[in-house]
N, C-alpha and C positions, 0 to 999 in steps of 0.2 A: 679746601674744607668740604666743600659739597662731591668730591672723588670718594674724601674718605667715609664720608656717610652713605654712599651709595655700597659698598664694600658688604660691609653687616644685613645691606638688607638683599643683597643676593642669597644670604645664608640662610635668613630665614625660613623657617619649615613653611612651605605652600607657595614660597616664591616662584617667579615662575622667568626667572631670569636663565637657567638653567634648562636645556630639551630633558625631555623623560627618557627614562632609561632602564629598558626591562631585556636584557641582552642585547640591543642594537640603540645607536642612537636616532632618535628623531628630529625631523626639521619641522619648526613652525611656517613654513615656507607657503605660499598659494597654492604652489605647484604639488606640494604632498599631501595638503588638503583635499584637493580636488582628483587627486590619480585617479585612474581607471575609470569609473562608469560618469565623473564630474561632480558627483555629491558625495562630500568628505562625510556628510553626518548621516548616511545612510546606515552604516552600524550601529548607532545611536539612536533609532527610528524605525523600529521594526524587523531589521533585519539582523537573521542571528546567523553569527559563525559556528561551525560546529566541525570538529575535528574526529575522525573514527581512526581508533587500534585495533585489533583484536585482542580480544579476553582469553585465549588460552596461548599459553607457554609453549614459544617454538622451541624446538629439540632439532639441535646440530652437532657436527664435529670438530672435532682440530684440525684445521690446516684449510677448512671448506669456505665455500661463499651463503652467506644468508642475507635476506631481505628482511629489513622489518618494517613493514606494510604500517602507511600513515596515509588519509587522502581527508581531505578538507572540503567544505562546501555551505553554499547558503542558504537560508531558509527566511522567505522564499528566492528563488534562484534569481542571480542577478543575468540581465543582459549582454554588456560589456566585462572585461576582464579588469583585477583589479591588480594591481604590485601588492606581494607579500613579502615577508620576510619567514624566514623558515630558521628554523634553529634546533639543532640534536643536542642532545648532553645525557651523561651514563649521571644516573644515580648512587648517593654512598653506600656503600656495601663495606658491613663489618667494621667501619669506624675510617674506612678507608675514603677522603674528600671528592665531591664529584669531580665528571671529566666531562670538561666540552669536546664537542666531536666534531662539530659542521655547524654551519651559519651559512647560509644563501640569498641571496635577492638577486632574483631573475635567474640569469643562467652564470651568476656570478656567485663559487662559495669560497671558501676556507676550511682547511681540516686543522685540527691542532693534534700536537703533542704525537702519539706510539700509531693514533689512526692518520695521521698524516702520508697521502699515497694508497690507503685500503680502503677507503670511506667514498660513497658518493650521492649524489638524488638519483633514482631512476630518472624520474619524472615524463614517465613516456606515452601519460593519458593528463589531461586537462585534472588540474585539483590533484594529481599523485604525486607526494614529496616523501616517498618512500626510502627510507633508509639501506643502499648498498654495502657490508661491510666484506672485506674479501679477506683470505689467510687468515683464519679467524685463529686468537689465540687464547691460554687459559684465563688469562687475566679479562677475555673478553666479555665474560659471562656475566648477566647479573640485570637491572631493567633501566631500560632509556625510555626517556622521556621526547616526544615530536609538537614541538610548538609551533603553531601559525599564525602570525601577528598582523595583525592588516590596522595601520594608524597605531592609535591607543587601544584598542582591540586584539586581544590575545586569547585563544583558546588552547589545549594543551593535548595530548592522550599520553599512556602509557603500555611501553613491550616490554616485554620479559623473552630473557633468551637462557639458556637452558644449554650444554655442553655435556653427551655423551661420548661416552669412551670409544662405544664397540656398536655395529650397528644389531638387531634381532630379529630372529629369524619366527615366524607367523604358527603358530602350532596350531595342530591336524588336520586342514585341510590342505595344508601344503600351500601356502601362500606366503609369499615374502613380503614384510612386513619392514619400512624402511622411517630412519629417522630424517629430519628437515635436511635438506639442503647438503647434499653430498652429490661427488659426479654422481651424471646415470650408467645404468648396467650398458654396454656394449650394444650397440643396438636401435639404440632407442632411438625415435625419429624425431623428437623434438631437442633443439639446442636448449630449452627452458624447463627445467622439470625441477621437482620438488619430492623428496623420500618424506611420506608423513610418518609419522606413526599412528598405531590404530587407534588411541584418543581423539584424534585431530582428524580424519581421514573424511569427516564428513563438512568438513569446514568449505562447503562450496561458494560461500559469501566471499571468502578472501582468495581463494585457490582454487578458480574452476577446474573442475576434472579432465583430466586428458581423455584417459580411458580407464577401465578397472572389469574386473573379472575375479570370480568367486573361486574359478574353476581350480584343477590340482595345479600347482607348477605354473600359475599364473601369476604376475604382479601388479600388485596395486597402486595405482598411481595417482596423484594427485596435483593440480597445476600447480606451477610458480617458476620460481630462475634459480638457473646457476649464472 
């Protein structure tokens, strides 16, 4: 008797028989209370998680590689490093259901579904959980979402990626004018580069600048990866 009256009351709304569950599951454990700097309820006491995207619309190709820049941090900055959870997923577009992409903790992820094989973290600065997608294809387009979960603590950003045809060419001063994330021209001395377009081209917060010149027959260039 007393089995089956314990049954109803796992179900109950606010029970807590059940870990939480906001894309990953959670352990009420000591040990995951306490990760990283030793005080579980440091998020809960001042310290705020804060997640940065950038706010304009990257513009890429078919068949190319794009980054979509996400990095995380605290306020005020912690000491010690903490375990997070990281989680991507594409937003519904036109009626069509969202798509999980990646799920990571640590240097442990999961791709699902068509990114399976194309998707990865960078992660090649402390707090950068930057989204890799490689062969990009039409269906790729449209805004994903970068979540960073620490405990019961989640904060979120939003990318928007953007799928041109054909790249353009910079009119009258003779400057070529390149959209996100296709190879580079022949040449070029870095393995990491980024074609912006002239919207974007000043975006030196997310894509520090290689080099650039105004002059005729010269191109503009702006940081980032292939």
């Amino acid at each position: 008797m007393g089995l089956l009256l314990l049954v109803p009351l796992l179900l109950l709304p606010g029970s807590y028989g059940l870990p939480f569950y906001n894309g990953f599951y959670y352990s009420s454990s000591t040990n995951d209370q306490n990760a990283g700097n030793g005080h579980g309820k440091d998020l809960l006491n001042g310290v705020k998680l804060v997640v940065e995207t950038p706010e304009e619309t990257l513009f890429t190709y078919q068949g190319a590689s794009v980054i979509l820049p996400c990095h995380y941090r605290y306020e005020p900055a912690l000491v010690s490093p903490r375990r997070v959870r990281i989680k991507w997923w594409k937003l519904s577009e036109n009626g069509a259901p969202e798509k999980d992409v990646l799920v990571a903790i640590g240097l442990r992820h999961r791709s699902f579904g068509d990114y399976q094989g194309r998707v990865h973290l960078r992660q090649d600065k402390e707090h950068d959980v930057s989204l890799e997608i490689q062969d990009l294809r039409l269906e790729d387009y449209g805004r994903y979402r970068c979540e960073v979960i620490d405990g019961l603590e989640d904060e979120s950003g939003l990318v928007e990626l953007e799928l041109r045809a054909e790249s353009q060419e910079g009119g009258g001063n003779g400057q070529e004018v390149w959209s996100f994330l296709t190879s580079p021209p022949m040449g070029a001395t870095s393995s990491t580069s980024t074609r912006a377009s002239r919207s974007v081209q000043s975006r030196a917060r997310w894509w520090p600048p290689l080099s650039s010149s105004s002059g005729p027959g010269r191109r503009a260039w702006t940081g980032a990866t292939r």
